[in-house]
C-alpha positions as CSV (number, residue, x, y, z in Angstrom):
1,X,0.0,0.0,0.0
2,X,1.3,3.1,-0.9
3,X,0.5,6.1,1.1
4,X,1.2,9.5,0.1
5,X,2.0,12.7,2.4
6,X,-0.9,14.2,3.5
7,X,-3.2,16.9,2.6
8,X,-3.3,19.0,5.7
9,X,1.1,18.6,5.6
10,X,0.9,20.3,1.9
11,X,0.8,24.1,2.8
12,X,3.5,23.2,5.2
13,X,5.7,21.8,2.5
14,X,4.6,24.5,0.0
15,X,5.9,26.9,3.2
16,X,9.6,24.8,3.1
17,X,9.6,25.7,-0.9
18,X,8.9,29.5,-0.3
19,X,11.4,29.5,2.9
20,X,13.9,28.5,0.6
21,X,13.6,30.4,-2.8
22,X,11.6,33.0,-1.9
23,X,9.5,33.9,-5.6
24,X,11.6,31.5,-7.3
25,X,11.1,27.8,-8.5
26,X,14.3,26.3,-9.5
27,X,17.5,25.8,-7.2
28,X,20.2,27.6,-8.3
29,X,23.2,26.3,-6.0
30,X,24.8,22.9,-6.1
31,X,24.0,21.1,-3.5
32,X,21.1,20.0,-0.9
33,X,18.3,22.7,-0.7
34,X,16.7,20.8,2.7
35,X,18.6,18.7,5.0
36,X,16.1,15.8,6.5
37,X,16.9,14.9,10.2
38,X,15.5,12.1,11.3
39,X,15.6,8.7,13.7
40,X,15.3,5.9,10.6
41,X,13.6,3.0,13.1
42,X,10.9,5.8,13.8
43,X,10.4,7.4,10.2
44,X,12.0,5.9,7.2
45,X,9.0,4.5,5.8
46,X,6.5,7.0,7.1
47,X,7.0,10.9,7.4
48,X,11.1,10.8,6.6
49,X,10.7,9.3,3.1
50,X,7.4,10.3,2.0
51,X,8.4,14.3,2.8
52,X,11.7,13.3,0.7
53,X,9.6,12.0,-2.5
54,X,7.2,15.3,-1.9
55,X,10.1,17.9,-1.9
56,X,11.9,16.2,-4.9
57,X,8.3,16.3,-6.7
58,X,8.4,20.3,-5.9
59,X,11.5,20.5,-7.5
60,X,13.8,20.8,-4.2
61,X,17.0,18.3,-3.8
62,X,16.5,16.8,-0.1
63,X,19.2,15.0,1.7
64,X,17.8,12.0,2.9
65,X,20.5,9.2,4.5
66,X,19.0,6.3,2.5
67,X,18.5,7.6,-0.7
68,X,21.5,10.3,-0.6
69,X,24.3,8.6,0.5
70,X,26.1,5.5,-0.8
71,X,28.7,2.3,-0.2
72,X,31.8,4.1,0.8
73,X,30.6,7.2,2.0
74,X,32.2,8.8,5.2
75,X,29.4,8.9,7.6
76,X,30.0,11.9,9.3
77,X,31.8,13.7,6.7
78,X,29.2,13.1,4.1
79,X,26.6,14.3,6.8
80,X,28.2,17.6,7.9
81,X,29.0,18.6,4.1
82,X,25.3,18.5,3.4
83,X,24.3,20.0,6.4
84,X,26.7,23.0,6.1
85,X,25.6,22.8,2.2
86,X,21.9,22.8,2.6
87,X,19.4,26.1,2.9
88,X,17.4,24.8,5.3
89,X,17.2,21.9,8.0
90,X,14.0,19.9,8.9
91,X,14.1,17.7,12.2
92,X,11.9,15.2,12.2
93,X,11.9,14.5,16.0
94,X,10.4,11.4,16.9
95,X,9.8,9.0,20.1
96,X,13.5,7.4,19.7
97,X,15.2,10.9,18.0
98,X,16.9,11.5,21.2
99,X,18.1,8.1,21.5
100,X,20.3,8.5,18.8
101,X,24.0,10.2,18.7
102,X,23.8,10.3,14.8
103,X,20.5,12.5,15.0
104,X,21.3,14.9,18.5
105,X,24.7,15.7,16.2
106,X,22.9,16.7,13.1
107,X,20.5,18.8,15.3
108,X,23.8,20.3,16.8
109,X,25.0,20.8,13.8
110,X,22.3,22.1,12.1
111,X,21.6,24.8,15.4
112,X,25.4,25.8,15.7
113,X,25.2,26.3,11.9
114,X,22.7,29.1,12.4
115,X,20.5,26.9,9.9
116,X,16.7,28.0,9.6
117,X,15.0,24.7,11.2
118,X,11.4,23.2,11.0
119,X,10.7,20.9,13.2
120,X,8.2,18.1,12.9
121,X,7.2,16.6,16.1
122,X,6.3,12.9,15.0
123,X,4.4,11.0,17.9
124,X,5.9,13.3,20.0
125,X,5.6,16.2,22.0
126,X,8.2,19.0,22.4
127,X,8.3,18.6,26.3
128,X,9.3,14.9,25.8
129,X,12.3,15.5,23.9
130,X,15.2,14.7,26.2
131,X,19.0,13.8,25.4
132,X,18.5,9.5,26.6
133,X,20.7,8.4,28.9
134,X,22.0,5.4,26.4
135,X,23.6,8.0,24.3
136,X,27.6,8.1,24.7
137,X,29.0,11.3,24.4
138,X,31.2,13.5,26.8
139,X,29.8,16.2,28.5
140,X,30.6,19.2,26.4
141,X,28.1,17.0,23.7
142,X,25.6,16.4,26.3
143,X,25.4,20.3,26.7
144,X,25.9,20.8,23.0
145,X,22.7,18.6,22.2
146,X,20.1,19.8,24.9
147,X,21.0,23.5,23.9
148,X,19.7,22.1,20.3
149,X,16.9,20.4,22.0
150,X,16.4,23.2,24.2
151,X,16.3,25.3,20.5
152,X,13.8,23.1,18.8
153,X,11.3,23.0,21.4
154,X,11.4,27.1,21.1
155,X,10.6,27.0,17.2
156,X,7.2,26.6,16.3
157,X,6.9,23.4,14.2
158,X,4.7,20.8,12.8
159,X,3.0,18.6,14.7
160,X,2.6,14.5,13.0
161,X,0.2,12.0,14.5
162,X,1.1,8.9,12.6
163,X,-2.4,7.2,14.1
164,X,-4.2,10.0,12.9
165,X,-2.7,10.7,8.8
């Protein structure tokens, strides 16, 4: 079954096309236009990959782990270049977001960056977002990551109930 994003999402997404070409409709830089942040066990197959497939049909070049990287790439080097590359980030914070390393970095990233950044909150509500305790990182990170956390929960952002689309 194929589902596609929905309706009540498509203002939102015509908003991400405006935020990033303001009056124009093709990119003009080399590059990602929208960098998509998101926990893969939560979102691949729902809100992560379905956005992806929506932007690309607007005519915007998403980075999307699965379907923008390849065999060989350096994981965190291929990841900070198209963060630091992009226009625009999009944190799709879900129930196990904060569980990962991979995702609190790219929200660090994307925050220390001075990126603009939509957040969706996927099953999950902005209180809830907490840095877990089975993430290893010093302490400097673990500041680092709840300032971005802290950040995301101050940005007004879309709200997706999986149950309910």
């Amino acid at each position: 079954m194929q589902r596609s994003f929905p309706k009540s999402s498509l203002a939102a997404l015509e908003f991400l096309r405006g935020s990033i070409w303001p009056g124009r409709k093709a990119p003009v830089a080399v590059g990602y236009d929208v960098f998509l942040s998101h926990r893969r066990i939560d979102t691949r197959r729902t809100v992560a990959g379905l956005l992806h497939d929506r932007l690309v049909g607007l005519g915007l070049r998403p980075f999307l782990d699965s379907k923008s990287m390849v065999p060989g790439d350096r994981l965190f080097e291929r990841i900070d270049s198209a963060i630091l590359g992009c226009r625009l980030g999009v944190a799709i914070l879900s129930p196990r977001y904060c569980d990962s390393y991979y995702c609190l970095h790219e929200l660090a990233l994307m925050m220390d960056s001075k990126k603009k950044v939509i957040p969706i909150f996927c099953d999950v509500k902005p209180s809830e977002l907490r840095v877990s305790d089975s993430v290893v990182c010093s302490s400097e990170e673990a500041q680092r990551f709840n300032a971005a956390l802290d950040e995301a929960r101050n940005i007004v952002g879309i709200t997706f109930d999986s149950a309910n689309e």
